[in-house]
N, C-alpha and C positions, 0 to 999 in steps of 0.2 A: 454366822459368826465371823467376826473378824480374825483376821491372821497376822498376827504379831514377831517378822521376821526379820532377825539383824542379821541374819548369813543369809538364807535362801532367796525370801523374795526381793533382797537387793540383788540379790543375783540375776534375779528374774523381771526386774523393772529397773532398766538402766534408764539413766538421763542421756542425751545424745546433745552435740555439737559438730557442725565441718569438720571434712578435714581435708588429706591432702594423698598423695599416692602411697599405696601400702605401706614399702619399705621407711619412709618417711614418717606413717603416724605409727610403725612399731617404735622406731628410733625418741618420736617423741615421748610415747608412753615411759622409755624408763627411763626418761632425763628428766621430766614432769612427775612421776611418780618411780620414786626407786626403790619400791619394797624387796623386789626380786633383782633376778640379773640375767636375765634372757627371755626375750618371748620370742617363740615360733608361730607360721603362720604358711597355710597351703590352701589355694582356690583351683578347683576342678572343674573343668567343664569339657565340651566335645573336645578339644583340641588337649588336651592333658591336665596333668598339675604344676600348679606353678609354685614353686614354694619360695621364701623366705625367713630369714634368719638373724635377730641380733643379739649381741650381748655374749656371753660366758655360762658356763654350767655353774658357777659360781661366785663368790666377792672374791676366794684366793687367789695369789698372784698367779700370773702364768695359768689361769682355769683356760681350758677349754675353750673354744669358739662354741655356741650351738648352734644344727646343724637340720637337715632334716632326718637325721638317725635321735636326737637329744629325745631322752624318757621321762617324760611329763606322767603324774596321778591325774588321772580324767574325770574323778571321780563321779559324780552325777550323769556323767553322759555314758556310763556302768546303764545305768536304768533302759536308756536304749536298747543295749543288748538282751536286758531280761525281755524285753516285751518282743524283741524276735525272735529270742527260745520261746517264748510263748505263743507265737506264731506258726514255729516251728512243730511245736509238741501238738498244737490241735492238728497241722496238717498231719501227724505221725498216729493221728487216736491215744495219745497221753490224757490229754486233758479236753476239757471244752471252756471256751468263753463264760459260761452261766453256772460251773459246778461251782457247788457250796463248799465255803472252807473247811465246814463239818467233814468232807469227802477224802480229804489231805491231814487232819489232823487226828493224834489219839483220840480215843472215845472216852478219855476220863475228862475232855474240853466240851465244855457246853457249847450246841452252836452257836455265832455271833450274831445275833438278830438286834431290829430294831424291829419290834411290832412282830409281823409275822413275815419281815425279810430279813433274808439269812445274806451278810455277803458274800461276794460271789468274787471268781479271779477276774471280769472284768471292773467290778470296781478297785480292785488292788493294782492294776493296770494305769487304772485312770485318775489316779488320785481321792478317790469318791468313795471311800471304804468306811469314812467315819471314824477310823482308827486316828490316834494323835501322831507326831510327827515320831514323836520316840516312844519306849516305855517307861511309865513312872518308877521304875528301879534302874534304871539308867544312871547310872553315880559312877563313870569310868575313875579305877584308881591312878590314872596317868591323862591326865588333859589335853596334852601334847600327843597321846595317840587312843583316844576316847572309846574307841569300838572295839580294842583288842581285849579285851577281856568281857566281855558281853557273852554269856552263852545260850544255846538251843534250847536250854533246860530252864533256863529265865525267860528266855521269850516266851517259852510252852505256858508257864507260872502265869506270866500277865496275862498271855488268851485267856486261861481259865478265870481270871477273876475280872477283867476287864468288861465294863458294862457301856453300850455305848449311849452316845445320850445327844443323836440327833436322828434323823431317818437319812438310809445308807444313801448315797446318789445326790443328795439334794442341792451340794456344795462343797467349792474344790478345795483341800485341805493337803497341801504336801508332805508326801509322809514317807520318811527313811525306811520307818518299822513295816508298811504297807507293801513297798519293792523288793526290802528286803526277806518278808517274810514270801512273799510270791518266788523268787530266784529259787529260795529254799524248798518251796513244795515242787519248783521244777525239775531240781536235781532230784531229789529222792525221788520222784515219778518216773527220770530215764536213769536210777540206779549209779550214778555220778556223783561226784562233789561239783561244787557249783565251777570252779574253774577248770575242770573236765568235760563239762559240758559246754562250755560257753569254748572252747577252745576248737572240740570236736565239730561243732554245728555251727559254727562262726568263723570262728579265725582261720582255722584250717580250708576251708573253701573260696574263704578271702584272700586265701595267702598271707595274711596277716603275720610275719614271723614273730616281731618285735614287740605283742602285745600278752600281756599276760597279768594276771596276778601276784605271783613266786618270779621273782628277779631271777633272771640270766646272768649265766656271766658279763656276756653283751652286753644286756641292760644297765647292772651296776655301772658299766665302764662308761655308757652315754647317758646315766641320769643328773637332770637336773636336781639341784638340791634345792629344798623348797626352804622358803624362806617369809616367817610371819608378818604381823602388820607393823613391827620395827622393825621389818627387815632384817632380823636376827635369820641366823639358818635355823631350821624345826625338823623333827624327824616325819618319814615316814608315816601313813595311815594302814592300819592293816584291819581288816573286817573278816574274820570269819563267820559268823552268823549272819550279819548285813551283807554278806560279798556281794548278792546280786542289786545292792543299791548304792555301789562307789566303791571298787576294790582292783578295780582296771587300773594298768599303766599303758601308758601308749606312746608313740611317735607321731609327728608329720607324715613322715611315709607313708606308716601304716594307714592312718585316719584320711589321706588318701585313696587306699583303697575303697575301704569304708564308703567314703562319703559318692564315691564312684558306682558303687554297686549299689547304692542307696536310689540313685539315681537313674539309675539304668543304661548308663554308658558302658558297665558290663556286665555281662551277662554271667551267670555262677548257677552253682547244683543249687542255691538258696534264695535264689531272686523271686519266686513267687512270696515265700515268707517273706522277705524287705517291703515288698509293695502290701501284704496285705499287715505288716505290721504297722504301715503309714494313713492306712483307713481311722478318719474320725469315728472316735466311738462316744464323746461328749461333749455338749458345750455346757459352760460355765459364767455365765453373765455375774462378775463382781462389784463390790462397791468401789467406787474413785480405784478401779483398776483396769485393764485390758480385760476383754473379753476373753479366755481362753478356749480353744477348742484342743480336745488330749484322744490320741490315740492308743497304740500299745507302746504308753509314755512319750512320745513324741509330742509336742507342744506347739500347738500353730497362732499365732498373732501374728499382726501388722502394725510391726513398728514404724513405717513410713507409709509408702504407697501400695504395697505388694506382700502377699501371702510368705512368712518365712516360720518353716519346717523345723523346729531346732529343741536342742534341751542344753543347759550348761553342765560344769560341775567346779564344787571347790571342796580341799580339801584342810590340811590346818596348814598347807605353804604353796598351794597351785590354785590357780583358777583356768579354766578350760572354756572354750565356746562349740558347738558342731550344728551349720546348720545350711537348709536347702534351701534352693530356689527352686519351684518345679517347673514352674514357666522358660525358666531358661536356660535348664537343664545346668545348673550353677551351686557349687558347694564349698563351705569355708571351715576350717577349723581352725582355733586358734588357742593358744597354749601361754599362758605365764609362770614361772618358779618363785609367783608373791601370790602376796592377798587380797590384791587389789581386781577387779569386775575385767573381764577382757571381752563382755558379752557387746555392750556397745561397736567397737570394735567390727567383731562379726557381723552383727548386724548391718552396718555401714558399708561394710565389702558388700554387702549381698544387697543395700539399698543405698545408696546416697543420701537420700531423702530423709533414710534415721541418723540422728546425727551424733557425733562421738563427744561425749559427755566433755565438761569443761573442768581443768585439773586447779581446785581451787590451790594456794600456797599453803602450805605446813602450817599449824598454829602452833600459836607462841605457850608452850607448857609452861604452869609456874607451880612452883613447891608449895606443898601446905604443910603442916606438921599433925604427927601422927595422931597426934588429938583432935586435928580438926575433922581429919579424913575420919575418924572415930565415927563420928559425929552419922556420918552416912552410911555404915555399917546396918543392916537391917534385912529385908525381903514388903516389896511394895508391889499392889495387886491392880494391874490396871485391867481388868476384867476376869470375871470369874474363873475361866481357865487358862488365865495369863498373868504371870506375877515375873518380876525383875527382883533379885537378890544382889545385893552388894556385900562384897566383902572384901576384906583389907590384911595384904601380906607387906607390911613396914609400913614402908612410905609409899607402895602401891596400891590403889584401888581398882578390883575387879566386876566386872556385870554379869548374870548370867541368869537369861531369858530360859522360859520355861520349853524346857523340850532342844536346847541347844547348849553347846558349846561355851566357858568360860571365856570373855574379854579382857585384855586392861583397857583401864579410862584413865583422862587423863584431865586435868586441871586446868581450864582456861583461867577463870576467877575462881575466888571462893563462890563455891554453889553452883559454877557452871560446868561440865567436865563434856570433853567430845570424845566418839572411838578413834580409832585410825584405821580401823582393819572394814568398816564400812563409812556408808555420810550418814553418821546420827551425832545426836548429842542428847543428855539427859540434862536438866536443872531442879536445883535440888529448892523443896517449897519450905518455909519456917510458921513455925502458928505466932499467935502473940505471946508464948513465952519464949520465942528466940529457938524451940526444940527445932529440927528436921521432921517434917509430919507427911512428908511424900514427895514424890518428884514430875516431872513433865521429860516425856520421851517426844524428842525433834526427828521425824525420821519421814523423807522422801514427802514434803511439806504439811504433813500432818503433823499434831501438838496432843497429845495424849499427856494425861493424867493416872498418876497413879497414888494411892494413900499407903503412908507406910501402915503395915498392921503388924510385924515384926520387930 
């Protein structure tokens, strides 16, 4: 099945172009692209971390220089950390690789099989669980911060009636619900909440001080403020249910440690669990996409010439990069307070060879009136379990892909609209009576079709 992604897999399939020495391609990124107002940036290898810093903790006057103390959402590279409490908890006799979800969940949940396989925590690990990316009750009453009201008691709801409708393993499907429901069988298995645990068996051996979920006072006073695809400021992401799938804030500092111990330049009461959370445990051969191969969530392709270790994250105002070299004992993390991809980037530091995407100019927005924008109002289905919804607040039109997050779109011509907060564009198709009768999704050089049926 095809995977239909305007947040993730842009995330995850950057475009690449040259560039030029670090300091220098942070500085272009937010003169080139200003969504945010600060990206940080640290590379670790035998000799230490080197870090790097531009921009403000915010657009207000007088903000803040960022620093490498500034508190970026990491979100996604959260996933990391589950799969080395999971690492962790087998080395402990909590869990094993091959137990059945049945094993973790009430007995009033049927178990999740396809055929006569049950999955298991290493397909929730690996992306490979078959489960969809969210739950079909997913409807957050605040879009600006989508997961905070999602409960355990709703998740538990969808297990129970959720049928799945491919064989588990067979193909890589990224999936919020899948990390997030894993983090959660791993704290109630070591009797914690998930940021208790991940603090106890992580952070604290890392020395990690400045990482967490629940804000410090510290933290508040060096956070970045995240700021959306108009570069507006946006609040906060908070996950209680999801926490072990993007509920992390972090620093440069810290994510130097991190990336140090990841690596084995030091040594910690946790470094067998880092290395054997880095063992491949899947490959994924896709269509018109990179190969992937996933560990305990770790993500290995070759964006240029060489093997790189890495997983992103974005949340509704930060994008995040964290990734290895193993060859040369080389690590980068990179951090923005926008919406815009920083994974190119990372890549770049760790390869030359992948090249940092090319920052096309702004497009020229033109107004339509309320009536026309009417006109596209609907839900169009570009594959069985992938449908696009438009909807219209005044004079703005919004998108929103199945399994994600609310956009706004924005009007090139009548009938063409592009996002900002990714590189897609939709065009809208008319039959022979002049109606709107579906659209065509432009995203990473594929042209998809969609029919309205709403």
């Amino acid at each position: 099945m095809k995977r239909f992604a305007l947040l993730t897999l842009i995330l995850l399939l950057p475009v690449f172009a040259f560039g030029q020495d670090i300091e220098a391609i942070l500085k272009n990124r937010l003169t080139e692209e200003p969504v945010g107002s600060a990206i940080s940036a640290v590379v670790v290898d035998k000799d230490g971390a080197t870090f790097y810093n531009v921009g403000t903790l915010s657009k207000e006057p007088n903000a803040k220089p960022a620093d490498k103390d500034t508190v970026y959402e990491i979100g996604s590279i959260t996933k990391v950390f589950t799969g080395i409490l999971l690492a962790e908890a087998i080395k402990r006799g909590e869990v094993k690789l091959d137990d059945p979800l049945s094993k973790f969940l009430p007995s009033s949940i049927a178990p999740l099989k396809y055929g006569e396989r049950e999955i298991t925590l290493k397909d929730l690990t690996t992306h490979g669980s078959a489960l969809p990316s969210l739950p079909d009750d997913f409807k957050p009453k605040d879009p600006q911060n989508p997961y905070a009201d999602y409960t355990v008691e709703q998740l538990y709801a969808f297990l129970g009636r959720y049928k799945l409708t491919r064989e588990i393993g067979s193909q890589f499907e990224y999936s919020n619900l899948a990390v997030g429901l894993l983090g959660h069988i791993l704290a109630k298995q070591a009797k914690m909440d998930y940021e208790e645990l991940v603090k106890k068996r992580i952070l604290e051996p890392l020395g990690m001080k400045d990482t967490a979920i629940t804000f410090t006072p510290s933290m508040k006073e060096h956070l970045a403020i995240g700021h959306d695809s108009s570069g507006k400021a946006t609040s906060n992401w908070d996950l209680p249910t999801f926490a072990g799938a993007g509920a992390l804030r972090s620093t440069a500092k810290d994510m130097a440690k991190f990336l140090a111990a990841n690596l084995g330049l030091t040594k910690t009461s946790i470094s067998d669990s880092l290395a054997k959370a880095q063992e491949l445990l899947r490959t994924y051969e896709r269509e018109n996409a990179p190969t992937f191969r996933v560990g305990y969530n770790w993500i290995t392709t070759k964006p240029g010439d060489i093997d790189i270790q890495w997983h992103n994250g974005g949340t509704g105002g930060y994008r995040t990069f964290a990734g290895l070299d193993h060859g040369k004992k080389r690590g980068v993390f990179v951090a923005t307070n926008g919406s815009a991809s920083a994974d190119d980037i990372g890549f770049h530091i760790l390869d030359p060879k992948a090249k940092l995407r090319e920052i096309e100019p702004p497009k020229e927005e033109v107004a339509l009136s309320e009536e026309t924008l009417e006109q596209y109002v609907g839900k169009y289905e570009l594959a069985p379990t992938f449908s696009i919804v438009i909807t219209r607040e005044g004079k703005q039109l919004f998108l929103q892909a199945t399994d994600q997050p609310r956009f706004p779109v924005f009007a090139e011509t009548e009938d063409e609209f592009f996002l900002k907060v990714v590189e897609a564009s939709i065009s809208f198709t008319r039959g022979e009576d002049g109606k709107v009768n579906g659209l065509v999704l432009h995203q990473g050089g594929a042209n998809t079709p969609g029919k309205k049926v709403e």
